[in-house]
C-alpha positions as CSV (number, residue, x, y, z in Angstrom):
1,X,-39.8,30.0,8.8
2,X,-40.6,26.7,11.2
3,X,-42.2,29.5,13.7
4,X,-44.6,31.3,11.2
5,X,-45.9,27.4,9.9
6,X,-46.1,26.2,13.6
7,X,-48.7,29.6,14.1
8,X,-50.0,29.2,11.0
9,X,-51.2,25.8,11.8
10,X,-52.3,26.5,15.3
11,X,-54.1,29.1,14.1
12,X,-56.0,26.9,11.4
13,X,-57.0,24.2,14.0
14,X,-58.4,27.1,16.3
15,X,-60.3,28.8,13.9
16,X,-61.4,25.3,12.0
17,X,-62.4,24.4,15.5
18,X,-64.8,27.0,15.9
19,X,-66.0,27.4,12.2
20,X,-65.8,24.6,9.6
21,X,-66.0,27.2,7.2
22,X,-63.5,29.4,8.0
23,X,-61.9,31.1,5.1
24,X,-58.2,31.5,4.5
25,X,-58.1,35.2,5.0
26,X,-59.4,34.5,8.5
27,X,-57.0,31.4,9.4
28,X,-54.2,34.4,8.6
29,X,-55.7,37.0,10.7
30,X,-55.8,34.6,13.4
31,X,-52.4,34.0,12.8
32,X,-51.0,37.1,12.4
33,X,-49.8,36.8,9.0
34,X,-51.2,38.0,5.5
35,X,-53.2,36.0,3.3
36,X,-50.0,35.6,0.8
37,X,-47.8,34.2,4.0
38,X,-50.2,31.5,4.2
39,X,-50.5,31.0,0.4
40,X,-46.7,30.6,0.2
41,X,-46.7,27.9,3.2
42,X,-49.9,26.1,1.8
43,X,-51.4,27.0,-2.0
44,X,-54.9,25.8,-0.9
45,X,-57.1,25.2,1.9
46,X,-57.6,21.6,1.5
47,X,-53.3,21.3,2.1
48,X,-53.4,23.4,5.1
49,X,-56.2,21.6,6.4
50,X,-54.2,17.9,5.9
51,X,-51.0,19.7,7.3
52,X,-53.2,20.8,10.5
53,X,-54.6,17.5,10.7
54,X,-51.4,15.6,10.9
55,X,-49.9,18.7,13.1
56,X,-52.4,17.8,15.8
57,X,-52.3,14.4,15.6
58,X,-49.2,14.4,16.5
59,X,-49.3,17.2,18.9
60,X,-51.9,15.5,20.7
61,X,-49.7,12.3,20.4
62,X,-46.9,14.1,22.0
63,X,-49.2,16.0,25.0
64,X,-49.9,12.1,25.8
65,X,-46.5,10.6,25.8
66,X,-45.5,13.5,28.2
67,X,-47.9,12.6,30.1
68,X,-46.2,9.1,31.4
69,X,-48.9,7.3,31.5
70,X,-47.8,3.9,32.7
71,X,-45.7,6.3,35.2
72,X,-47.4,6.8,39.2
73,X,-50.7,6.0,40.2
74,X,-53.3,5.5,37.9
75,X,-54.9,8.5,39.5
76,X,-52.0,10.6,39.2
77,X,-51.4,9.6,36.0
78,X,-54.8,10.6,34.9
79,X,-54.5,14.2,36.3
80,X,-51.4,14.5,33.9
81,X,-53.5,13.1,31.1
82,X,-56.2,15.8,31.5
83,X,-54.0,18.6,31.8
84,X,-52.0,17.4,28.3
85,X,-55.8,16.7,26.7
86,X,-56.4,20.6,27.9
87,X,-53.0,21.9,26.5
88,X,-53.7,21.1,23.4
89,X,-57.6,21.9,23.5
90,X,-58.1,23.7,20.1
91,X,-56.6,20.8,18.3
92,X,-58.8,18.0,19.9
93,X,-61.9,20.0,19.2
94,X,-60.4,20.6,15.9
95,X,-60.2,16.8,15.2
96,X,-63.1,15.3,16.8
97,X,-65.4,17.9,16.5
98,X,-66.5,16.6,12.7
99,X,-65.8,12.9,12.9
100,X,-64.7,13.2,9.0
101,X,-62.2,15.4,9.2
102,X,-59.5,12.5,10.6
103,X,-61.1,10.1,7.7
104,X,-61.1,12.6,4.8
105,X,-57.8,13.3,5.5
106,X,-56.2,9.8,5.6
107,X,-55.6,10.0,9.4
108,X,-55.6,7.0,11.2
109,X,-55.4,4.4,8.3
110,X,-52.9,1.5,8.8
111,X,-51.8,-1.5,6.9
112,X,-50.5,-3.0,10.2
113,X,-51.3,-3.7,13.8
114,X,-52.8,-1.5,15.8
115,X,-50.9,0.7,17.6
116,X,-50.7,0.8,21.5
117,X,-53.2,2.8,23.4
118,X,-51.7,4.4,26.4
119,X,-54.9,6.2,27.3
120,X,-57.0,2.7,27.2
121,X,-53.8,1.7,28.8
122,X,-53.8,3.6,31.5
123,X,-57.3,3.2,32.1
124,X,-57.5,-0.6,32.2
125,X,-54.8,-0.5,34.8
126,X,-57.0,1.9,36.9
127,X,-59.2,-0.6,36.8
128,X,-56.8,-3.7,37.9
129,X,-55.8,-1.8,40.6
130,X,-59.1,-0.9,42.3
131,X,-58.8,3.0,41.1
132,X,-61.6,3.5,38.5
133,X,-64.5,1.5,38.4
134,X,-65.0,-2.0,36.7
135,X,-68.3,-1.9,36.4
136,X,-68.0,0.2,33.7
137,X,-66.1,-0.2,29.6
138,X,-62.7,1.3,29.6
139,X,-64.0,2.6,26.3
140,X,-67.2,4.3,28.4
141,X,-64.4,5.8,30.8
142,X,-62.6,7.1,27.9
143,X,-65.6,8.6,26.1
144,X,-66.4,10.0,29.8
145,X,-62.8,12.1,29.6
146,X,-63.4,12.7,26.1
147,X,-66.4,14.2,26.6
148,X,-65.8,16.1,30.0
149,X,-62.4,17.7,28.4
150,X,-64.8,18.8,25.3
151,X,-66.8,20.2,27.3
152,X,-64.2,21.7,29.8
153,X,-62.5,23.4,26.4
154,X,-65.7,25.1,25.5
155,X,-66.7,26.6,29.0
156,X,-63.5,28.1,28.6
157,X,-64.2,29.7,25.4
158,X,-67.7,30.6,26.6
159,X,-65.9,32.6,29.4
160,X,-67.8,30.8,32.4
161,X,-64.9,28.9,33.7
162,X,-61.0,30.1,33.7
163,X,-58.4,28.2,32.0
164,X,-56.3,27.7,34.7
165,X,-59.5,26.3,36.8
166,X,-60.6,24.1,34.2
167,X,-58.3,21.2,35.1
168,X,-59.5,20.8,38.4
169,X,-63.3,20.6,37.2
170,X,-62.4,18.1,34.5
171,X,-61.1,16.3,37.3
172,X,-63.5,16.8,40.0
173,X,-65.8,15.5,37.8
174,X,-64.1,12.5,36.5
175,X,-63.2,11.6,40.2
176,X,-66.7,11.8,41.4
177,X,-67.9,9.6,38.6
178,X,-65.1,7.4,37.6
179,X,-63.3,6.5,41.1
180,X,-64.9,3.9,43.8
């Protein structure tokens, strides 16, 4: 049961990624399951659309806290951050590709403090130590690897560069940008 709502999620957050529009039928083709598998997990689009919203924030939550962050060099550390942003590409793109998806759906909204940033984290310390560059933001280096995994995500879906060589672009590029 857990299994066919896992791929039924990942498979919303793909397609959703790619078309906004993207009708139920097609979420379960994608997933592999009838139209009436996905009815039975989620009676409407708008609840399977929340439910893959909080699915991949939390996946993409997870891909970071593997990543140890505040573990190694700052430079290692970021290599482990880009291949985590890249393993969960379909839900990042699913998320920030329509910056109201994450508001519409109540993601993000807290009564309390604001939670720790290990990515800002991580970046700041970079920074400290000599690694990436103080002359810019940590926000602009953030929006930099933001921007270069985006784009790293969709060269693989347009075919021209291979999944497993995307990594080492993302980071080629942030190295040759970011690093002193």
């Amino acid at each position: 049961m857990e299994r066919t709502r896992s791929a039924i999620l990942s498979a919303a957050a793909a397609t959703l990624a790619r078309d906004r529009a993207a009708t139920l039928p097609q979420i379960a083709t994608a997933a592999g399951v009838g139209r009436t598998t996905v009815h039975r997990y989620f009676p409407d689009r708008d609840t399977l659309i929340k439910a893959a919203v909080e699915d991949s924030v939390q996946a993409i939550g997870e891909a970071i806290a593997e990543a140890r962050l505040s573990e190694g060099t700052p430079l290692e550390a970021l290599h482990r951050l880009v291949m985590a942003y890249l393993s969960v590409g379909d839900k990042l793109v699913f998320l920030f590709n329509d910056p109201h998806v994450m508001r519409d759906y109540g993601v993000g909204e807290s009564d309390g403090p604001p939670e720790a940033d290990p990515v800002m984290d991580l970046i700041e310390r970079g920074q400290r130590d000599g690694v990436f560059d103080d002359q810019l933001t940590a926000s602009w280096i953030q929006h930099v690897l933001w921007a270069l995994v985006y784009t790293g995500i969709d060269e693989v879906d347009k075919g021209s560069v291979s999944r497993h060589g995307v990594a080492a672009t993302v980071i080629r590029t942030l190295e040759r940008g970011i690093l002193r």
